[in-house]
C-alpha positions, 0 to 999 in steps of 0.5 A: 537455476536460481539468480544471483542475490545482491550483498545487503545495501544496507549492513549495519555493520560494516565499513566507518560511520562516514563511508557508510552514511555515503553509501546508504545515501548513493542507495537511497539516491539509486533507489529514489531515481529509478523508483521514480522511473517506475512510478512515472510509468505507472502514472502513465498507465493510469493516466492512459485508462482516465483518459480512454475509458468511458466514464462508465467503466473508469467507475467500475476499474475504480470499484474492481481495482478497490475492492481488490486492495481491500481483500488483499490488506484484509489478508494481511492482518498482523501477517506483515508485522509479524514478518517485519518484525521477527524477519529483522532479526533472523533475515540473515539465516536463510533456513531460519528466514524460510521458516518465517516465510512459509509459516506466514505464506500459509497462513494468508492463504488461510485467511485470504480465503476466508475475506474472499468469501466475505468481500466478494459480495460487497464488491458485487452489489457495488458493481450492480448498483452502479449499473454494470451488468451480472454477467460482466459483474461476473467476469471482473469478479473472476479477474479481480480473484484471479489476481489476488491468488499472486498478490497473496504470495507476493505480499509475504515473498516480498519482504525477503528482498525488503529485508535483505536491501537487496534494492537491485531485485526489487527494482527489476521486479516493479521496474518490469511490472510497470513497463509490462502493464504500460505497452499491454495498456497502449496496444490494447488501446487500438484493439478493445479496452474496457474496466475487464481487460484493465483488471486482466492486465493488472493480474497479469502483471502480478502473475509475472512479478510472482514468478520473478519473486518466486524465483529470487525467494528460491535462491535466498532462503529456504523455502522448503524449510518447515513451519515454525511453531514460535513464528505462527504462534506470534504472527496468531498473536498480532493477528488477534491483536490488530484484528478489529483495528486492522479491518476497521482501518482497512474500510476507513481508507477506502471509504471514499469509495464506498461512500460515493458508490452507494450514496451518489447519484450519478457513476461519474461521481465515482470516476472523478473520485478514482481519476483524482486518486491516480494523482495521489500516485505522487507518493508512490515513490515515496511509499516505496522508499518507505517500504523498500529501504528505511522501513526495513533498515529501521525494523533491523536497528538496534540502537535506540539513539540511532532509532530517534536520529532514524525515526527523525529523518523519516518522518521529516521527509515525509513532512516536507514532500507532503508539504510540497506537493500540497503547495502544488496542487494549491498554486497549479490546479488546472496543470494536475487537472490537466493530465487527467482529461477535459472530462475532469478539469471541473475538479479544482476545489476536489483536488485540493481535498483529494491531496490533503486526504493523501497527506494525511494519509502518506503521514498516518502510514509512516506513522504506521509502518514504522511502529509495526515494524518495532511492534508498537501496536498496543493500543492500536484498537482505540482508533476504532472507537475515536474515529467513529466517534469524530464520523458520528459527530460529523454525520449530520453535517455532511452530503454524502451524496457529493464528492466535496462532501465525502471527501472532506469527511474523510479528511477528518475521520483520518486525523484521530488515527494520525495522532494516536499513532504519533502517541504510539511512537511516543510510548514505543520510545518511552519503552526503550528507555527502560528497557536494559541496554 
């Protein structure tokens, strides 16, 4: 028997413009607070493996835990956009909707299998070189696959709820996630924990948000209906499209990682580097009302003088959270460092760096994430070529072999794509305007 579907939070519809303003703000209020509840908890997740694991093993989590996102956005490639973007329009047909999700279900699997193939053996040479042994290598290999096979499906059955604002769901759903993770966390604690048992958990995790999810998806569309020629067609399309684009970012955001693990000398390095990132876990909640709540309600607007007010309020947001909490890392280093552990309170001109490039980053992706749901992309492929024109230039004066090094390198090869999405914005506007009314 299926679960009960919240109504839509947010119809775009109904009900006077000032009722509505009140009710999306009580949604969004709802949505921020226990979100952050859900964060808080994973923060401590994180913040419990920083500071039990051996530096040793924090560095082959980090390598296992980044190799395992790179393969699960190489998966994605146009998948999301084309989802965002047609789901915006037919999410209300659950037949039609069910089509949209078994097409693209299917086709990641596809390509999940493909980048599997690919990747797998990078992420093995990053494990050996840094001393982890083969048949450990081995068995977090195996882990890390593991896993991926549920997010696969939970990327595409994921957008449902999204959609359809059904903010309850999707709040049990990470709600039941974090909290799972974090009690398996601290009993492990007392009997063995190493980076596999970490990974373990975390697949875990996702098997049983993938049966939640699998559940709530039966009950709101149709997920017998057939394939849609028009949506693989489409979604074949995009992925051709953002192909180059999106694989060559894909590598840009974990390039920090890749970096440090094959130039630096010493494996703390890459403990440090993945320990400083759990603090970026700051945006999480913000990432999530992105995702969760004004993406999806920008992806169904129609209204081109709503979508500028909409567009504004987003990215201001952003702006000023990201503002904040580089204020904050600048005035309290030693209380960020702090929570990560004595192994890492050395960090303080390393924080700052690691807080800008996820500013950057928290900006560049809204920039993001609100073109691709209009399916504003075209031109998307000549960020390829101007970041590797700013890395080459920076090449000769960077030490990749430091964590102050890498991560200032990175901070610059991320401003190109900032400003060619804000250009992306520009022209996705621009069209609107002669396009008929």
């Amino acid at each position: 028997m299926s679960s009960p579907i919240s109504t839509p939070a947010l119809d775009e519809a109904s009900s006077p413009l000032i009722r509505r303003a009140l009710h999306r703000a009580r949604v969004v209020g709802n949505f921020a607070i226990i979100q952050g509840v859900v964060q808080a908890i994973g923060f401590l997740s994180g913040i419990l493996l920083v500071r039990t694991l051996e530096q040793r093993e924090y560095a082959y989590f980090t390598i296992a835990n980044t190799m395992q996102g790179t393969i699960n956005l190489l998966a994605d490639i146009g998948i999301s956009v084309g989802l965002v973007s047609i789901g915006g329009r037919v999410w209300h047909d659950r037949r039609r909707f069910g089509e949209l999700i078994n097409t693209a279900l299917n086709f990641r699997k596809q390509l999940g299998a493909f980048v599997i193939i690919a990747v797998t053996p990078v992420m093995y040479l990053m494990l050996v070189k840094n001393g982890a042994p083969v048949p450990y290598t081995m068995v977090v290999i195996v882990i890390v696959l593991i896993g991926l096979l549920f997010q696969l499906s939970i990327g595409v059955l994921g957008v449902i709820p999204r959609l359809r604002t059904d903010v309850g769901r999707i709040q049990i759903i990470d709600f039941t996630g974090a909290i799972v993770r974090l009690i398996a966390l601290g009993g492990l604690i007392f009997v063995f924990l190493d980076a596999a048992v970490a990974v373990a958990v975390a697949s875990a995790v996702s098997f049983l948000q993938y049966l939640m999810l699998h559940r709530y998806a039966t009950g709101a569309v149709d997920l017998n209906a057939s394939e849609n020629s028009e949506d693989r067609h489409e979604i074949v399309r995009l992925t051709k499209r953002l192909a180059a684009n999106s694989i060559f970012y894909c590598f840009q955001g974990q390039i920090t990682i890749f970096l440090i693990s094959f130039f630096a000398h010493r494996t703390a390095s890459i403990a440090e580097v993945g320990a400083l990132g759990r603090l970026a876990m700051i945006f999480s909640v913000l990432t999530n009302l992105l995702t969760n709540i004004f993406v999806p309600a920008f992806a169904r607007c129609q209204s081109k003088g709503k979508l500028r007010l909409l567009y504004a309020a987003i990215v201001g947001t952003v702006a000023a959270f990201s503002l904040t909490i580089v204020l904050g890392a600048w005035l309290f280093p030693d209380q960020f460092l702090f929570v990560l552990g004595n192994k890492y309170t050395h960090l303080h001109r390393e924080l700052l760096l690691m807080v800008g490039g996820a500013v950057l980053g928290a900006l560049t992706g809204t920039f993001w994430s609100l073109n691709a749901s209009k399916a504003w992309v075209a031109g998307a492929w000549f960020y390829i070529p101007i970041t590797l024109a700013t890395q080459a230039l920076l090449i000769p004066y960077t030490d990749f072999a430091s964590v102050t090094g890498v991560l200032i390198f990175n901070i610059l090869s991320a401003i190109p794509n900032l400003l060619l999405n804000f250009v992306m914005s520009w022209r996705g506007f621009r069209s609107l305007q002669s396009a008929p009314a």
